[in-house]
C-alpha positions in Angstrom: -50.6 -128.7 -65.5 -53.6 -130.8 -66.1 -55.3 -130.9 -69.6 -58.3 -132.7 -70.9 -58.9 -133.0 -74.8 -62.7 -133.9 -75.3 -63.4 -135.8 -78.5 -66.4 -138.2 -78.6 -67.8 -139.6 -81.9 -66.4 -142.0 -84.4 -62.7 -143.8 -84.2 -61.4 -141.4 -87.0 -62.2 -138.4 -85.5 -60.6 -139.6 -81.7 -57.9 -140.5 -84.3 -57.3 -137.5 -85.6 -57.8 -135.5 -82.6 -55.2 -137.6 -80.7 -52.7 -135.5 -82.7 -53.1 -132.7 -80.1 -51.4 -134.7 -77.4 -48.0 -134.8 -79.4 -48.3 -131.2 -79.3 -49.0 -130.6 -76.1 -46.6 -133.3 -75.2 -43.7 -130.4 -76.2 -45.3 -127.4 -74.7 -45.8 -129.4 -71.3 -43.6 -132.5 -70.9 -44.7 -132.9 -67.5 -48.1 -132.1 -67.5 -50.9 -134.2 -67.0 -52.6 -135.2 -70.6 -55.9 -136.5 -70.5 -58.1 -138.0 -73.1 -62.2 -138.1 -72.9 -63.5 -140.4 -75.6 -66.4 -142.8 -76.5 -65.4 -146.4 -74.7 -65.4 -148.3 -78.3 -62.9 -146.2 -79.7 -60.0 -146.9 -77.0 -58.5 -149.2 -79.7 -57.3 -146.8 -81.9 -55.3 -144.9 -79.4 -54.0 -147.4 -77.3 -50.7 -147.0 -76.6 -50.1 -143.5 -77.0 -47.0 -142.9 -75.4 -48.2 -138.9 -74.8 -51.8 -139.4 -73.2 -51.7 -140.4 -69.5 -55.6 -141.2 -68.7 -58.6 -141.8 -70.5 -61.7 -141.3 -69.4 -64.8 -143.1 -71.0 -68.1 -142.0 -72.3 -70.4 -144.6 -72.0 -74.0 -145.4 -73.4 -75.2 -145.1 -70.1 -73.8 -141.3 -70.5 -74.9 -140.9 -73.9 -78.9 -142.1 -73.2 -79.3 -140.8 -69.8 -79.0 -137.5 -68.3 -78.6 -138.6 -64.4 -75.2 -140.4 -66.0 -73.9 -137.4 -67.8 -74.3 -135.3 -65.0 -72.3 -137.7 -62.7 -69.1 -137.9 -65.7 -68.9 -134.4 -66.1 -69.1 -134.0 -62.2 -66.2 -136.1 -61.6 -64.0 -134.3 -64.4 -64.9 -131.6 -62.3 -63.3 -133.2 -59.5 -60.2 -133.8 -60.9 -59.4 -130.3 -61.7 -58.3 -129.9 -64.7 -56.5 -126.4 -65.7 -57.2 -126.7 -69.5 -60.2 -128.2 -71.3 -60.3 -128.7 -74.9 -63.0 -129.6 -76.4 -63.1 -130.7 -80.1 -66.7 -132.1 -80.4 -68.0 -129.1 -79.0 -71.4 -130.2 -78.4 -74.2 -130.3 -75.9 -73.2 -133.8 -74.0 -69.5 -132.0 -74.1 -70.4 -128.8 -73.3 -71.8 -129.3 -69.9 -68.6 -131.4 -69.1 -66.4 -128.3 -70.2 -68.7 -126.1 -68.2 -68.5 -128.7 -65.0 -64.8 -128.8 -65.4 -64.5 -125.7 -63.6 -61.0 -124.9 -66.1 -59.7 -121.5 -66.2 -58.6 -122.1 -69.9 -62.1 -123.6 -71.9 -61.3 -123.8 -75.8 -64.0 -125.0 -78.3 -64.7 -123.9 -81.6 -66.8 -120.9 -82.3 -71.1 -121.4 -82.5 -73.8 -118.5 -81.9 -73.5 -119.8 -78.4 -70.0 -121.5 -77.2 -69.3 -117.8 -75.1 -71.2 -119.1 -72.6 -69.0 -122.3 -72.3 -65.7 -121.0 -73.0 -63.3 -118.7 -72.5 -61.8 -119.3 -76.1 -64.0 -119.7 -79.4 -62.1 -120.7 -82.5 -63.4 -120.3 -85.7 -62.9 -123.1 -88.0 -61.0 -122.5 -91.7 -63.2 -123.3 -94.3 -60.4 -123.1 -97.2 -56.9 -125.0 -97.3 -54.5 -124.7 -99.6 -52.3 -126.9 -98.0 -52.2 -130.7 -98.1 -52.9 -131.9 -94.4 -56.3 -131.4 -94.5 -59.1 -129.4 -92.9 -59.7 -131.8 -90.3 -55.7 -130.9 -89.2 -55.8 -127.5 -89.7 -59.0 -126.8 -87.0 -58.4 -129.0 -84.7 -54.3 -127.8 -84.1 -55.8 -123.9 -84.0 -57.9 -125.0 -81.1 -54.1 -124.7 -79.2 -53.4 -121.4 -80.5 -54.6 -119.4 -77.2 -52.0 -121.8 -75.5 -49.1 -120.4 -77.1 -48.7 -123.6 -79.8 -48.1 -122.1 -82.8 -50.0 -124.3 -86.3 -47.9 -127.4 -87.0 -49.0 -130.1 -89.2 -48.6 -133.0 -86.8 -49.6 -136.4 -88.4 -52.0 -139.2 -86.7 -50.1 -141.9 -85.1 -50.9 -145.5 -83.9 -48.8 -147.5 -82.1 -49.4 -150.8 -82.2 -46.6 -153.3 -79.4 -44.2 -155.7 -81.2 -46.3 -158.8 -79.7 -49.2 -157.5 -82.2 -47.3 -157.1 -85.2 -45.5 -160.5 -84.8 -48.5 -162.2 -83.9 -50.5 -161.2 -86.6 -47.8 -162.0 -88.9 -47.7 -165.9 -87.9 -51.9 -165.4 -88.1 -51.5 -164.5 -92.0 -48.4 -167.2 -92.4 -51.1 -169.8 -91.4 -53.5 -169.1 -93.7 -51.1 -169.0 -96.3 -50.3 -165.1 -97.0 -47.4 -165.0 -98.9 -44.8 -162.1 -98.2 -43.2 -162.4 -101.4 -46.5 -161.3 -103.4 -48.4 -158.3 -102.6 -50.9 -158.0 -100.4 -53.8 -155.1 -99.9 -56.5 -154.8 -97.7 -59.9 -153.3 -99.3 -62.7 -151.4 -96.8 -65.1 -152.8 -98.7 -67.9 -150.9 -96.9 -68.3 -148.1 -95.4 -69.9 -146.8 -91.9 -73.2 -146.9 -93.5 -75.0 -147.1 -97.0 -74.4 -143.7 -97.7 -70.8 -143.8 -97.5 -70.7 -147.2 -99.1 -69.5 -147.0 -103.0 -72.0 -149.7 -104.6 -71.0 -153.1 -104.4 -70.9 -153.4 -107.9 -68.7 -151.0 -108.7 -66.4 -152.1 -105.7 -66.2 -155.5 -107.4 -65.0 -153.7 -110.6 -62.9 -151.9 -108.5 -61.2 -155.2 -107.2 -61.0 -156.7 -110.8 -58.7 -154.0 -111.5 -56.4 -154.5 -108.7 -55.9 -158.2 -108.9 -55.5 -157.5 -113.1 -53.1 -155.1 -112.5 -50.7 -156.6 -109.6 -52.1 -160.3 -109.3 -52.2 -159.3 -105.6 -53.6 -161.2 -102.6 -56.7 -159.3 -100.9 -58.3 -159.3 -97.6 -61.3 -157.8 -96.7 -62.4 -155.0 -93.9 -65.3 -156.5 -92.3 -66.9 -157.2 -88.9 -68.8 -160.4 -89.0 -72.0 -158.7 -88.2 -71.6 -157.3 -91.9 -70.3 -160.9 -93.8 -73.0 -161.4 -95.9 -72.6 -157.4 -97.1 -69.3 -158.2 -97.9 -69.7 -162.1 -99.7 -72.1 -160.2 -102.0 -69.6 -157.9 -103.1 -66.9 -161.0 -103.2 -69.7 -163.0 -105.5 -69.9 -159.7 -108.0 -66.2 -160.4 -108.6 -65.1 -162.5 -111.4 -63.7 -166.0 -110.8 -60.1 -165.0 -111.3 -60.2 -162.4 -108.6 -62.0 -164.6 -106.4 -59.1 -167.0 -106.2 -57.3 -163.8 -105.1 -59.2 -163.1 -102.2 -59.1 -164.7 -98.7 -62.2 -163.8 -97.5 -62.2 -165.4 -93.6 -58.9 -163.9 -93.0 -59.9 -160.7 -91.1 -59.4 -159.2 -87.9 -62.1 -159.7 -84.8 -60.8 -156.7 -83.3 -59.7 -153.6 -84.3 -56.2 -154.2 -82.9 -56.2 -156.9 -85.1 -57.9 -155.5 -87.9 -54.8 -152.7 -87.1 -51.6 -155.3 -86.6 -53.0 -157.3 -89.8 -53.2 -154.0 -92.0 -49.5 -152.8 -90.9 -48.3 -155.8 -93.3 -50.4 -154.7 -96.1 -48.8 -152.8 -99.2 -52.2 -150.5 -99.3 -55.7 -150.4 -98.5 -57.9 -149.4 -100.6 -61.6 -148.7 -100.9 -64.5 -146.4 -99.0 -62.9 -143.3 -97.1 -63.5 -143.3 -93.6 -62.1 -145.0 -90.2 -59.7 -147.4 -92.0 -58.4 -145.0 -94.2 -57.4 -142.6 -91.7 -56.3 -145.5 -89.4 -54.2 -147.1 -92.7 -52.6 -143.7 -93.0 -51.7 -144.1 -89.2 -49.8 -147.1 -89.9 -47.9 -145.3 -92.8 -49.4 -147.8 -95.2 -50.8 -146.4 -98.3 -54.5 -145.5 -99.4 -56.2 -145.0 -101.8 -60.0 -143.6 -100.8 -63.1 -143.4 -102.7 -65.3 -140.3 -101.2 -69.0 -140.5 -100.9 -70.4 -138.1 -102.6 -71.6 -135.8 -100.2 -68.4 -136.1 -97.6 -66.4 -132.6 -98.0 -63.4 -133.9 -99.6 -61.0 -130.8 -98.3 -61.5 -131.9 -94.8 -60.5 -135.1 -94.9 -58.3 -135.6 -97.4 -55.2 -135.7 -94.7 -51.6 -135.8 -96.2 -52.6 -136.4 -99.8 -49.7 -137.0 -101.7 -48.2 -139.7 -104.0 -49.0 -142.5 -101.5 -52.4 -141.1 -100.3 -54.8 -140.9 -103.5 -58.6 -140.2 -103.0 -60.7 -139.8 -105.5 -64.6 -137.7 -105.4 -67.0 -137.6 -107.9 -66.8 -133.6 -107.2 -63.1 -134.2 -109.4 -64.7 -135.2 -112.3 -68.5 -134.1 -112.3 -68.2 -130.3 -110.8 -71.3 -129.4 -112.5 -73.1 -131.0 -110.4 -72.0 -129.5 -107.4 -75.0 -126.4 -107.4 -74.7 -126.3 -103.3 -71.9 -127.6 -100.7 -71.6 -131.4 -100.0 -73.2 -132.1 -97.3 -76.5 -130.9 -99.0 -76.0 -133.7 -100.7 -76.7 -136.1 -98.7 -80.4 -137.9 -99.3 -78.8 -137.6 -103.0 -76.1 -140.5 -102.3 -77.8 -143.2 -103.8 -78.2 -141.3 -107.2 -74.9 -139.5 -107.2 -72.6 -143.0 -106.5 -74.5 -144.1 -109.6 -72.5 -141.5 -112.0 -69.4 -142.1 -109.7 -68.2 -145.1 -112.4 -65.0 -146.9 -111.9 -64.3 -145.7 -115.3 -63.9 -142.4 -113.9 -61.0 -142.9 -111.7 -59.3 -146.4 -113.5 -56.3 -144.2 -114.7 -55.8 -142.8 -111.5 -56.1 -146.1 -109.8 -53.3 -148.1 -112.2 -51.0 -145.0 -111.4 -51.1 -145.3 -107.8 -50.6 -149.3 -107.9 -47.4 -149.0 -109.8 
């Protein structure tokens, strides 16, 4: 049996989808599990004891039709039985269609019939605590016999990396016997960055509260981003924070969180990567990211927080319509709001 699971976009989403290989892994332990993903998000699922190939999508693939056409070409060639596809759309449905798979599964649009043999049609309530993001993707395997499980993200990170990063903090004088939290200071873009402001309030707290040392998620394309919001931090928390210790990878950025107590700060990537690690998080939602689908696994040692908790009234329309509102809703979104909530979950 040979399967392909089709997820391109962001690392939290190849994340999160790579949950369908442990899955799969019981219904066939001998089959052939393949995983088609953007080439900058290999990173995250490196390792994965239950995927067997990957197979890349490149720029060139993304700009270019001529190079689209020649990837899903040679996923026709190698056959494949089953196709998945999560991102179910256009760039992924001509690969499905080329794949020439008896079983096609995608989720359900006005068109996908023409694709696929199987159209799933995602939940748009949960009651449960894994998440929306969970829930659709694992129904996407119901027409193989897998019944719903709640199966969480892994990442496995080798022995060499976690050792080696922890001599990398011990030289720049991290102390193990004090705590230690790592704070995604900014998010994938503005809107999904809480205002710097506010994230420096945010980090006043935590260093008042536990006297904690703090690193910083940051690539150094975005260091002057992230020294503003280290300036907006009073002097005492300053001395707290070692700003150039930071990972130039995200395997780094990975081994260096899994000695972390928590990381805290904008939901997104390193939150669902953190929670991959079985470190704790605490995530502050943008204001127009649909809370119920991402919140994966909230429990005592996975807090998020939404302006939606504490403003409902001005939710008049879904998330998402909220949007080019970002900038003036993460104004009412205060620290105030959620300081209680944030004390609790540091002690």
């Amino acid at each position: 049996m040979k399967i392909l699971i089709i997820q391109q976009k962001m690392i939290g989403d190849v994340l999160t989808s790579s949950i369908l290989f442990e899955a799969l892994r019981l219904k066939y332990p001998k089959g052939q599990l393949d995983y088609l993903i953007n080439e900058h998000t290999v990173a995250v699922v490196e390792n994965n004891p239950n995927i067997d190939n990957f197979l890349l999508f490149t720029k060139e693939a993304e700009l270019s039709k001529a190079k689209l056409l020649k990837l899903a070409r040679s996923v026709g060639n190698r056959k494949y039985d089953i196709v998945v596809d999560v991102y179910s759309k256009l760039s992924s449905n001509l690969i499905s269609l080329f794949s020439g798979a008896k079983t096609r599964i995608s989720y359900h649009k006005y068109y996908t019939s023409l694709f696929y043999h199987y159209n799933i049609k995602r939940e748009k309530n949960n009651n449960g605590k894994a998440g929306l993001a969970i829930v659709n993707r694992m129904q996407l395997l119901g027409p193989l016999g897998i019944e719903t499980t709640f199966i969480k993200p892994k990442i496995y990170l080798t022995e060499e990396e976690i050792s080696t990063s922890k001599h990398f903090l011990e030289n720049h004088q991290i102390d193990f016997s004090k705590s230690l939290y790592m704070i995604s200071v900014l998010g994938s873009g503005g809107k999904k960055t809480y205002p710097f402001s506010y994230m420096a309030e945010v980090i006043d707290t935590l260093v008042k509260e536990t006297s904690g040392q703090i690193l910083f998620n940051y690539i150094p394309k975005q260091e002057t981003e992230a020294k503003t919001i280290f300036d907006l931090c009073k002097p005492e928390t300053q001395k707290n924070i070692y700003f150039h210790v930071f990972g130039k990878s995200l395997r780094e950025f990975l081994a260096i969180t899994y000695h972390c107590d928590a990381l805290i700060g904008n939901e997104g990537g390193a939150i669902n990567m953190a929670k991959a690690l079985n470190i704790k998080t605490f995530a502050i939602y943008s204001p127009w990211i649909d809370k119920a689908t991402w919140n994966l696994f909230e429990n005592d040692n996975n807090v998020s927080v939404h302006l939606k908790d504490f403003k409902p009234e001005l939710y008049t329309k879904p998330e998402k319509k909220f949007k080019n509102e970002a900038a003036e809703l993460y104004k009412k979104f205060k620290p105030q709001l959620f300081t209680n909530k944030l004390k609790a979950f540091l002690k």
